[in-house]
mmCIF file of the C-alpha atoms, coordinates in Angstrom:
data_MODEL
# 
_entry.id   MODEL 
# 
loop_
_atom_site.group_PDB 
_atom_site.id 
_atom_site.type_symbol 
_atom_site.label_atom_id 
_atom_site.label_alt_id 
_atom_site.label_comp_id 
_atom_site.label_asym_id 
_atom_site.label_entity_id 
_atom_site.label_seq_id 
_atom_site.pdbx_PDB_ins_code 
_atom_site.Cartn_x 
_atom_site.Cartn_y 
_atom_site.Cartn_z 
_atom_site.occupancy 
_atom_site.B_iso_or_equiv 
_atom_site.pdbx_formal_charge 
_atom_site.auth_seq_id 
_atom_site.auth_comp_id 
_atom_site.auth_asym_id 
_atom_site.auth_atom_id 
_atom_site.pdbx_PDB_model_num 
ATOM 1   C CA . UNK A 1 1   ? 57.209 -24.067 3.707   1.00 0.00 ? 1   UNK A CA 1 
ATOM 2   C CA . UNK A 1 2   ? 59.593 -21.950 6.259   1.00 0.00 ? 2   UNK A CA 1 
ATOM 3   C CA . UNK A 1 3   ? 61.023 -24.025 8.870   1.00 0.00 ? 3   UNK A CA 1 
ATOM 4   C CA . UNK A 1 4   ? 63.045 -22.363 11.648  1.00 0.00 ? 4   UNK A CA 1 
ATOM 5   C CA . UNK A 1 5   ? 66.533 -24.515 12.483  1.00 0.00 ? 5   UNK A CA 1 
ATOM 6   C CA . UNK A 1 6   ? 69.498 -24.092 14.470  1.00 0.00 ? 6   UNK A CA 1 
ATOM 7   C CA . UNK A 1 7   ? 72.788 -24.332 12.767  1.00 0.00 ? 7   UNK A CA 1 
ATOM 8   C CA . UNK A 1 8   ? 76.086 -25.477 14.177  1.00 0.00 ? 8   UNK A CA 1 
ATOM 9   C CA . UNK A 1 9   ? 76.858 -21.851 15.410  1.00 0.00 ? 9   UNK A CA 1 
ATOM 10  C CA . UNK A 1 10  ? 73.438 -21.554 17.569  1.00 0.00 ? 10  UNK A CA 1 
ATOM 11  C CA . UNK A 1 11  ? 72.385 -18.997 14.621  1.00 0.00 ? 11  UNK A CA 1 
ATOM 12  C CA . UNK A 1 12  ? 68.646 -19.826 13.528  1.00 0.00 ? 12  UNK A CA 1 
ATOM 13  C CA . UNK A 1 13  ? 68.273 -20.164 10.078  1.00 0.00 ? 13  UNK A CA 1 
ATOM 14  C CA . UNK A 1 14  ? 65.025 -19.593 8.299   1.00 0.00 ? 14  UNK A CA 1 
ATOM 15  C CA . UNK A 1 15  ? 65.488 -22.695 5.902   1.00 0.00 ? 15  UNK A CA 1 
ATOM 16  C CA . UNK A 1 16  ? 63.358 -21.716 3.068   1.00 0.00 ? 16  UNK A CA 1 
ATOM 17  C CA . UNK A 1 17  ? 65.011 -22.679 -0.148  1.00 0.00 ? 17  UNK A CA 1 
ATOM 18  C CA . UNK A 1 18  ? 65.552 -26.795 -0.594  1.00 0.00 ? 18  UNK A CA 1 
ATOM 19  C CA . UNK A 1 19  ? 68.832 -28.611 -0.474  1.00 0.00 ? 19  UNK A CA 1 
ATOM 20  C CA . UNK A 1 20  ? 69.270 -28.203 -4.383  1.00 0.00 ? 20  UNK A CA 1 
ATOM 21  C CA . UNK A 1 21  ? 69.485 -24.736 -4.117  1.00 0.00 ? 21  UNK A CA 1 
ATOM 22  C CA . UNK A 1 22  ? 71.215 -24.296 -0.720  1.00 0.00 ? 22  UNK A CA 1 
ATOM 23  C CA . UNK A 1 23  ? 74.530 -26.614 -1.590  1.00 0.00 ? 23  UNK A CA 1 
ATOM 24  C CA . UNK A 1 24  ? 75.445 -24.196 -4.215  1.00 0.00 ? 24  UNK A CA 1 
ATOM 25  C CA . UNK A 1 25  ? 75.674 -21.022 -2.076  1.00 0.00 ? 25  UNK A CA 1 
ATOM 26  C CA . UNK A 1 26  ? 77.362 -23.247 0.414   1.00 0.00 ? 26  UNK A CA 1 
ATOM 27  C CA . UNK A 1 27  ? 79.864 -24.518 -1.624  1.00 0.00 ? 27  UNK A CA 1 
ATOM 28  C CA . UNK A 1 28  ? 80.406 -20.852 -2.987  1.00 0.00 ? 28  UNK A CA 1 
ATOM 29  C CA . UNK A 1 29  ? 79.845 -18.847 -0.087  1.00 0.00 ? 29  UNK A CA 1 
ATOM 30  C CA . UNK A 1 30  ? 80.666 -21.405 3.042   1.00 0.00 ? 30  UNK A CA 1 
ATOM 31  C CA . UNK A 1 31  ? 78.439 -23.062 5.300   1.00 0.00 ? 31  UNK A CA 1 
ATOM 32  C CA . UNK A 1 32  ? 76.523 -20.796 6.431   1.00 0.00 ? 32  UNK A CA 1 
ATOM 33  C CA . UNK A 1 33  ? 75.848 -18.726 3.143   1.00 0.00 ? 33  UNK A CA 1 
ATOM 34  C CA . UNK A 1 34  ? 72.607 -19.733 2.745   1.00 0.00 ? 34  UNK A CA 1 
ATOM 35  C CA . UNK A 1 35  ? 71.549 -18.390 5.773   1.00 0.00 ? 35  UNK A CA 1 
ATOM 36  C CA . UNK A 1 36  ? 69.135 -15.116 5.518   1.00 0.00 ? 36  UNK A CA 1 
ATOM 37  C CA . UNK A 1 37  ? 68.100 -12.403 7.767   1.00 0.00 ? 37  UNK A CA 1 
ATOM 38  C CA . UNK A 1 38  ? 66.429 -8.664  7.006   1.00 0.00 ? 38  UNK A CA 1 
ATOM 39  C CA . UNK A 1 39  ? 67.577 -5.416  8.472   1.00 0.00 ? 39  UNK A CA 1 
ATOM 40  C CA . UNK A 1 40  ? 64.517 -3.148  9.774   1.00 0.00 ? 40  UNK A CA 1 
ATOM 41  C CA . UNK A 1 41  ? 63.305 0.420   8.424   1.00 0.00 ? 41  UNK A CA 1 
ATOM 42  C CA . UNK A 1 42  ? 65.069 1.847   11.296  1.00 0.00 ? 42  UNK A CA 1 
ATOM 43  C CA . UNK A 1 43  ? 68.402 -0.101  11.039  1.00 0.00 ? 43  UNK A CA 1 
ATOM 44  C CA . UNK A 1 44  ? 68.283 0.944   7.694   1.00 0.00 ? 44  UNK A CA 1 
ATOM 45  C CA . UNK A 1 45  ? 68.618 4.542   8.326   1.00 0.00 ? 45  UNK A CA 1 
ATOM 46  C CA . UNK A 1 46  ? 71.060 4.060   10.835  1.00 0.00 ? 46  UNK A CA 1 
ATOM 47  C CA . UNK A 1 47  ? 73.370 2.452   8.290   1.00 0.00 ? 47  UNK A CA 1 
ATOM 48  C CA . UNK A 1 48  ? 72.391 5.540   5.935   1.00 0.00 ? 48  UNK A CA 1 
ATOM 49  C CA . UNK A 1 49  ? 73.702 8.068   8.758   1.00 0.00 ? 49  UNK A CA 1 
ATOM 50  C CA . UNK A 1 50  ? 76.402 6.280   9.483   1.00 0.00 ? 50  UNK A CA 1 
ATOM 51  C CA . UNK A 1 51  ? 77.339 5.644   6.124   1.00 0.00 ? 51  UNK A CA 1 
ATOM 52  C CA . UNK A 1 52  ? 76.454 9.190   4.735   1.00 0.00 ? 52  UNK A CA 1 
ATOM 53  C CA . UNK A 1 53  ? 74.465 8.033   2.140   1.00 0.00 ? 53  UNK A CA 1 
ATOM 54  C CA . UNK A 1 54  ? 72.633 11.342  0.169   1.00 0.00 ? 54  UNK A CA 1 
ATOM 55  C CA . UNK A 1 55  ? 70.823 12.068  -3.075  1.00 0.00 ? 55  UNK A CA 1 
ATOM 56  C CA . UNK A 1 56  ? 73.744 11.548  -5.496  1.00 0.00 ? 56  UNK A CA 1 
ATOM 57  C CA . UNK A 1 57  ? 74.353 7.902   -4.431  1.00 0.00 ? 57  UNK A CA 1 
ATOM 58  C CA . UNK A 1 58  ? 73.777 4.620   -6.119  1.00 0.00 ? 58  UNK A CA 1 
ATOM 59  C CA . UNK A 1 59  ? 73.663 2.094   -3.823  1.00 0.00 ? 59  UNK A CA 1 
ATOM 60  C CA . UNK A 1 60  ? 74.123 -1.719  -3.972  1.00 0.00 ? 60  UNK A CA 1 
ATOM 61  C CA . UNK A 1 61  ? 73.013 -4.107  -1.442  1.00 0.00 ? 61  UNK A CA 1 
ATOM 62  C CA . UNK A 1 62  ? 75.260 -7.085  -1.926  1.00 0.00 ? 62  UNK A CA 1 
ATOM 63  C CA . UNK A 1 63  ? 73.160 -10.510 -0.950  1.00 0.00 ? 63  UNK A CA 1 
ATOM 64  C CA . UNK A 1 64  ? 69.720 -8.501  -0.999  1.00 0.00 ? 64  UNK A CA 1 
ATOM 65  C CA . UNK A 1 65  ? 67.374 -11.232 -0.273  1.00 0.00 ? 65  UNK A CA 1 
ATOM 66  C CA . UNK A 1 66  ? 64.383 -10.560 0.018   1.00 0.00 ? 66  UNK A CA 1 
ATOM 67  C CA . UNK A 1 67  ? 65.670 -6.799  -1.635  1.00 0.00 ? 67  UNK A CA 1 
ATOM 68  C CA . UNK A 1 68  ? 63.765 -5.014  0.805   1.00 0.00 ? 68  UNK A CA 1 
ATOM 69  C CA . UNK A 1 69  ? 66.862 -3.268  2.013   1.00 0.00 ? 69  UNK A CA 1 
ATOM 70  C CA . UNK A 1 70  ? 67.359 -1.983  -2.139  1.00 0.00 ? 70  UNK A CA 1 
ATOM 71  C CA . UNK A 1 71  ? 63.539 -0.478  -1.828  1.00 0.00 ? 71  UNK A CA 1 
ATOM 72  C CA . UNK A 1 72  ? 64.096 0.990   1.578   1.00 0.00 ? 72  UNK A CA 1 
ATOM 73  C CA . UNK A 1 73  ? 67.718 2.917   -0.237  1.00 0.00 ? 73  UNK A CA 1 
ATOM 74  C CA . UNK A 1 74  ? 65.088 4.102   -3.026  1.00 0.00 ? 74  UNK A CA 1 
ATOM 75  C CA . UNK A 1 75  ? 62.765 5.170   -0.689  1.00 0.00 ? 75  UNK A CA 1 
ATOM 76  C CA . UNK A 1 76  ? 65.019 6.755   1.721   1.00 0.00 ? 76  UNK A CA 1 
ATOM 77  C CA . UNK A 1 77  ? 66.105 9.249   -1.730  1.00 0.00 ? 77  UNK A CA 1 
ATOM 78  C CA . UNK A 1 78  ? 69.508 7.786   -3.401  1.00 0.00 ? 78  UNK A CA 1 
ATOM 79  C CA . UNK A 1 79  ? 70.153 7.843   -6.762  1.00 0.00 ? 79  UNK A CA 1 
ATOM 80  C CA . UNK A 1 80  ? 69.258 4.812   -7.755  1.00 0.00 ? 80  UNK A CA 1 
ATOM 81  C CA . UNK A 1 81  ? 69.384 1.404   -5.569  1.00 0.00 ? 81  UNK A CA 1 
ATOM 82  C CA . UNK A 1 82  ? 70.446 -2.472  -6.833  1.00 0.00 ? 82  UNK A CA 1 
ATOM 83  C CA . UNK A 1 83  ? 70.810 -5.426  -5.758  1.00 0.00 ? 83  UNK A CA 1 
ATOM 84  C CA . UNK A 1 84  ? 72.644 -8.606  -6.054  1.00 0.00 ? 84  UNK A CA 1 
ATOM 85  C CA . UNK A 1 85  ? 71.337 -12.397 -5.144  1.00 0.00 ? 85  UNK A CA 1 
ATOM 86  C CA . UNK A 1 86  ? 72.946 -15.861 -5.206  1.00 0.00 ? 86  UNK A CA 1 
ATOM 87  C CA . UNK A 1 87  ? 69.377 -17.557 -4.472  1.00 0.00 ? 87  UNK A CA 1 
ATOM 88  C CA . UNK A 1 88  ? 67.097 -17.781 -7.449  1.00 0.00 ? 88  UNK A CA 1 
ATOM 89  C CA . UNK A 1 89  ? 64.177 -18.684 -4.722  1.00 0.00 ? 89  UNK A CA 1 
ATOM 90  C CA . UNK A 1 90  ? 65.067 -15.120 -2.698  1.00 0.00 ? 90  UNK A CA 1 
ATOM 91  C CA . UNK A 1 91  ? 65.638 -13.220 -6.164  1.00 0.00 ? 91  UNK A CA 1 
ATOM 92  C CA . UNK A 1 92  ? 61.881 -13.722 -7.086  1.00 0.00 ? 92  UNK A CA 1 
ATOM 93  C CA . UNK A 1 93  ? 60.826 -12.463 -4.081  1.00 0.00 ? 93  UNK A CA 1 
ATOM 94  C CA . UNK A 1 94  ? 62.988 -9.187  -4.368  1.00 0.00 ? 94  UNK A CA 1 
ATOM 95  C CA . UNK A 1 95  ? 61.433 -8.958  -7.903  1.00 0.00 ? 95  UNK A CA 1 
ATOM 96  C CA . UNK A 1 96  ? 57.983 -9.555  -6.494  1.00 0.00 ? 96  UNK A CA 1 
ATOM 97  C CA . UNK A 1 97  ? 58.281 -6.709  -4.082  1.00 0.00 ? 97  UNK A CA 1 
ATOM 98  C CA . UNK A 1 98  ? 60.040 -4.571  -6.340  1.00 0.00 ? 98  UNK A CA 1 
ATOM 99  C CA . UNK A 1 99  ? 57.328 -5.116  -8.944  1.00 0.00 ? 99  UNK A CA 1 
ATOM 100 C CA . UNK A 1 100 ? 54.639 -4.120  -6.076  1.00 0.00 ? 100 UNK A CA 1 
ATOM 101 C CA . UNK A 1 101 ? 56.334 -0.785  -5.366  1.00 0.00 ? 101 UNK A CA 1 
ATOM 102 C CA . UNK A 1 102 ? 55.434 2.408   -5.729  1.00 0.00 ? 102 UNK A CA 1 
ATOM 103 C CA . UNK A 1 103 ? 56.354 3.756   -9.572  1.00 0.00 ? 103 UNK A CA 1 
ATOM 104 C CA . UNK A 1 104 ? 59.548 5.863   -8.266  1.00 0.00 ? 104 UNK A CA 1 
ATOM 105 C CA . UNK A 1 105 ? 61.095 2.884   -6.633  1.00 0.00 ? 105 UNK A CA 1 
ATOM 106 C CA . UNK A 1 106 ? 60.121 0.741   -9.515  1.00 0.00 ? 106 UNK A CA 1 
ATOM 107 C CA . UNK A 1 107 ? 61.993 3.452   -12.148 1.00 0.00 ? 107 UNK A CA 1 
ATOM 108 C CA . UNK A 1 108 ? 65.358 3.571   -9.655  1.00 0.00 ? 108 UNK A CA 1 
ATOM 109 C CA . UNK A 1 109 ? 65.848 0.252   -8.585  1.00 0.00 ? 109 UNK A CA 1 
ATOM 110 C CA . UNK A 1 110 ? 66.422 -3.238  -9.426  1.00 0.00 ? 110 UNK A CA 1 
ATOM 111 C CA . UNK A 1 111 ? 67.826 -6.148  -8.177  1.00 0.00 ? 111 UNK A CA 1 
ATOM 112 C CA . UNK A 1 112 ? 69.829 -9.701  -9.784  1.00 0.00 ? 112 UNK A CA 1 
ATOM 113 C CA . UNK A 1 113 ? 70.426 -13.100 -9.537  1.00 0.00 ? 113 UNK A CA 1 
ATOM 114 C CA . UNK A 1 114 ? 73.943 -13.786 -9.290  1.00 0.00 ? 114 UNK A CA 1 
ATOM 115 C CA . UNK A 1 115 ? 76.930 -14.047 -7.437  1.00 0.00 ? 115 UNK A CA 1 
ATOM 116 C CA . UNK A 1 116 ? 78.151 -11.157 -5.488  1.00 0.00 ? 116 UNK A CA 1 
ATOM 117 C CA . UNK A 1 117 ? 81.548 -11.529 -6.452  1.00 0.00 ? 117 UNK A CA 1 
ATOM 118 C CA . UNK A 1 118 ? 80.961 -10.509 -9.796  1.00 0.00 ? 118 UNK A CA 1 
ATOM 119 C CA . UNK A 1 119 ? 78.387 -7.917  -9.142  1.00 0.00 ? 119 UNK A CA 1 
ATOM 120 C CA . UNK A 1 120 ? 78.734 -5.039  -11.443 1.00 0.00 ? 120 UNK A CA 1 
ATOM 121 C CA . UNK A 1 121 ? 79.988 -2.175  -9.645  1.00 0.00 ? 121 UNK A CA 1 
ATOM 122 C CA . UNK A 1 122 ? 80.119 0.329   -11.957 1.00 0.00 ? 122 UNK A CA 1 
ATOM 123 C CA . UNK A 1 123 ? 78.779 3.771   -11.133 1.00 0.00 ? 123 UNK A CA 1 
ATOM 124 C CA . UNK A 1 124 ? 78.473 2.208   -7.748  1.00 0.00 ? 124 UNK A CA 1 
ATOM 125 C CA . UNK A 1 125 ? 78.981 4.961   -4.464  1.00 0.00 ? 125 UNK A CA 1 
ATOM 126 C CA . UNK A 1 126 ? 77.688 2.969   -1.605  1.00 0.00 ? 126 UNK A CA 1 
ATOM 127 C CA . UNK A 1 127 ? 77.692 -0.837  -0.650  1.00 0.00 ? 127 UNK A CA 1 
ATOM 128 C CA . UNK A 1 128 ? 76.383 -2.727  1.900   1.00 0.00 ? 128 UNK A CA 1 
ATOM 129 C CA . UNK A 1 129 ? 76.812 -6.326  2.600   1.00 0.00 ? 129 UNK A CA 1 
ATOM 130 C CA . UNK A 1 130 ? 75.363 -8.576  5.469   1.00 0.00 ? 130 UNK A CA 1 
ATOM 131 C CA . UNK A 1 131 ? 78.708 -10.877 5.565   1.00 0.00 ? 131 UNK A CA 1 
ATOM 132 C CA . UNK A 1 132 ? 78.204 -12.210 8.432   1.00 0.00 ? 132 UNK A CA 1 
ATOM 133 C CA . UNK A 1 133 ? 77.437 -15.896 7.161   1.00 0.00 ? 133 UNK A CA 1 
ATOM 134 C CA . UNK A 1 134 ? 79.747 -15.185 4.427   1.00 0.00 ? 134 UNK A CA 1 
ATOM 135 C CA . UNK A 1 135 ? 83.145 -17.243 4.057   1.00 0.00 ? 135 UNK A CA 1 
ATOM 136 C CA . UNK A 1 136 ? 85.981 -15.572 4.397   1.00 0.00 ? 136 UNK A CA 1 
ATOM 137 C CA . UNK A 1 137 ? 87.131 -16.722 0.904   1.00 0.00 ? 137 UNK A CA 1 
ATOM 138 C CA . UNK A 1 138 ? 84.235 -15.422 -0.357  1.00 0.00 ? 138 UNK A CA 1 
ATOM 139 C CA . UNK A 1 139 ? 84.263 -11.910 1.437   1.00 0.00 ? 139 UNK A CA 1 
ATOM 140 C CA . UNK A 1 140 ? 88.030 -11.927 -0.524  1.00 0.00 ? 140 UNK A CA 1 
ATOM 141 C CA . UNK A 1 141 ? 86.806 -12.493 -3.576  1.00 0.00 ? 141 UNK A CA 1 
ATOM 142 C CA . UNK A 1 142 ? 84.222 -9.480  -2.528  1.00 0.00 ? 142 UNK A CA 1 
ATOM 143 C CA . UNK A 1 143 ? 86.742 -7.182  -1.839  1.00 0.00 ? 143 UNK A CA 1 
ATOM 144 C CA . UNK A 1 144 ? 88.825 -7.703  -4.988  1.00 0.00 ? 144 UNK A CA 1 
ATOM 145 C CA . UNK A 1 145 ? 85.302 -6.956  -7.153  1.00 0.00 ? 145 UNK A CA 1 
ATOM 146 C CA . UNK A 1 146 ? 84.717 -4.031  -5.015  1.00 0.00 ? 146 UNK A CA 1 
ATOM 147 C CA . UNK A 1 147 ? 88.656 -2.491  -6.012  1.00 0.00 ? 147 UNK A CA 1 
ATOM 148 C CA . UNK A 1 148 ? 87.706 -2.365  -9.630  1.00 0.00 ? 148 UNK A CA 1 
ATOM 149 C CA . UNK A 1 149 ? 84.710 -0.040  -8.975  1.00 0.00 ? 149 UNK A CA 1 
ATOM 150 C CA . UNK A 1 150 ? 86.157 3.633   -9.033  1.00 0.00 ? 150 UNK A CA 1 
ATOM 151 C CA . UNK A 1 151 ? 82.932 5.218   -7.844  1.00 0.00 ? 151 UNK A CA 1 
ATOM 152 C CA . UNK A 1 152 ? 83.029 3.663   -4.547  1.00 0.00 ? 152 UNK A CA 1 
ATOM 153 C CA . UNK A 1 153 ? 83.243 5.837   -1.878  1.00 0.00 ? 153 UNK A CA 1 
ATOM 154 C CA . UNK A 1 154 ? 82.099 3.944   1.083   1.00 0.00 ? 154 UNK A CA 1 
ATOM 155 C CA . UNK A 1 155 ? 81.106 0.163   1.571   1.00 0.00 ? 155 UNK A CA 1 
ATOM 156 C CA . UNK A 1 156 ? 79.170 -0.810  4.907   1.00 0.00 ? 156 UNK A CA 1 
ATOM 157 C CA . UNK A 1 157 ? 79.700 -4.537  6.501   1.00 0.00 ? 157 UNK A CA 1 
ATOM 158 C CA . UNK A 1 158 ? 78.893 -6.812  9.437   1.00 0.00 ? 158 UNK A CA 1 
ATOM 159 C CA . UNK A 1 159 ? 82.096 -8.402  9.588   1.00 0.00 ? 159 UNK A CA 1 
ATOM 160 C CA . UNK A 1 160 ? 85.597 -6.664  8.490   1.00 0.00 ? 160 UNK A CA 1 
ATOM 161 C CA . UNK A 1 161 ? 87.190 -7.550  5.325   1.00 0.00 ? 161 UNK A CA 1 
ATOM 162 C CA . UNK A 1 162 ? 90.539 -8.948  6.060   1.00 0.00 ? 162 UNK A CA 1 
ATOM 163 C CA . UNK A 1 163 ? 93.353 -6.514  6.839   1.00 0.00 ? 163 UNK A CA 1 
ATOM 164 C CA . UNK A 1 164 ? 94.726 -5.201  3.448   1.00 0.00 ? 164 UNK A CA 1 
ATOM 165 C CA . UNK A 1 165 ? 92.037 -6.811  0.938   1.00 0.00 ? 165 UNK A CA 1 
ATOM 166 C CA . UNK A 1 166 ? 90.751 -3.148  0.510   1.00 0.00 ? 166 UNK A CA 1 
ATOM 167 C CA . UNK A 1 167 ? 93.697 -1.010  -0.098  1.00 0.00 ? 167 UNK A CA 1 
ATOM 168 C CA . UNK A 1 168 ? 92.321 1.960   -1.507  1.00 0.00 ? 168 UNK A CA 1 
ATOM 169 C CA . UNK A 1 169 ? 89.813 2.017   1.503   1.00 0.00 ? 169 UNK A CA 1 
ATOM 170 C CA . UNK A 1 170 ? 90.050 2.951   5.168   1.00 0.00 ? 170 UNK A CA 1 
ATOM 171 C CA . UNK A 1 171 ? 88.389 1.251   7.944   1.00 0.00 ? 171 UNK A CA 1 
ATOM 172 C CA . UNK A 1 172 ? 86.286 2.969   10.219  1.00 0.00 ? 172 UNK A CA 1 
ATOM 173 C CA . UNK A 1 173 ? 86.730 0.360   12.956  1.00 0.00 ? 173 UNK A CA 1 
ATOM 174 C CA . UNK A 1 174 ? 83.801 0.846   14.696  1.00 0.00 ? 174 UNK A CA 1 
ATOM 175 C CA . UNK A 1 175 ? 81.300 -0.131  12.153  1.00 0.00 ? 175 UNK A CA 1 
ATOM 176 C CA . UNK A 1 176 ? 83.116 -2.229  9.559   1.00 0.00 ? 176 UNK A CA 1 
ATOM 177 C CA . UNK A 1 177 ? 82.626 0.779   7.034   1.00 0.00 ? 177 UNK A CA 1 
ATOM 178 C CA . UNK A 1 178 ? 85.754 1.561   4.363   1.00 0.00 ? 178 UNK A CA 1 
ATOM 179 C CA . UNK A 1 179 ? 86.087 4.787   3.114   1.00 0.00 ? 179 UNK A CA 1 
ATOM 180 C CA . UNK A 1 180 ? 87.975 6.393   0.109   1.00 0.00 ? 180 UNK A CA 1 
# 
């Protein structure tokens, strides 16, 4: 059942995973970790312009949900698109949906359950991540995964990573985009 709440913030929170599974991603991801929202087919390609995504790119959607954001990547022609998912409950929904998609999307992307932190990132050339119900701990710990991936050549967020976390990056300021 999907129940609509408001948390301390004034956010609303679509509370559909139970309190087993959402103390977890709180306790690794802060308080409001758990919370989930979706980016539409046009907000998508806005983030693709701004971000310059093209053929050649494999892109990761860091906290993919739902992974309609991975499909949308695929469809809109990169490389290859992934995914990454701290909530079992939202993971087998992105699987779902990836399962139901066309065969193209099907061969170039996939998505995972696990912690974003410790997302591969190899071969990786574009990243996106919704932090902005992410702890600022765990946006860190983000930033040093996203150091080790060589490939990287521009990573899209809500909120800023902290000043100096990405040193090999430069922030475009206007979009909380890093590029090498």
């Amino acid at each position: 059942m999907h129940r609509l709440a408001i948390t301390n913030r004034g956010a609303v929170r679509l509370c559909d995973l139970s309190l087993r599974e959402s103390e977890p991603i709180r306790a690794i991801g802060g308080n409001d970790a758990d919370t989930y929202g979706e980016m539409t087919a046009q907000g998508f390609r806005t983030l693709a312009g701004r971000m310059g995504l093209c053929p050649s790119d494999n892109f990761l959607d860091m906290g993919s949900g739902h992974g309609k954001l991975v499909i949308q990547a695929c469809n809109f022609g990169v490389a290859s698109s992934s995914g990454v998912e701290i909530s079992a409950t939202r993971h087998r929904v992105a699987q779902r949906m990836l399962d139901a998609s066309p065969p193209r999307a099907r061969r170039r992307s996939s998505v995972v359950c696990g912690d974003a932190s410790t997302a591969c990132v190899d071969r990786t050339t574009a990243v996106f991540l919704s932090n902005l119900m992410f702890s600022a701990e765990l946006t860190s710990r983000i930033a040093l995964q996203l150091e080790t991936g060589m490939d990287i050549r521009v990573i899209g967020a809500l909120v800023p990573f902290a000043p100096g976390s990405l040193p090999s990056f430069i922030e475009d300021k206007s979009l909380a985009m890093c590029v090498r």
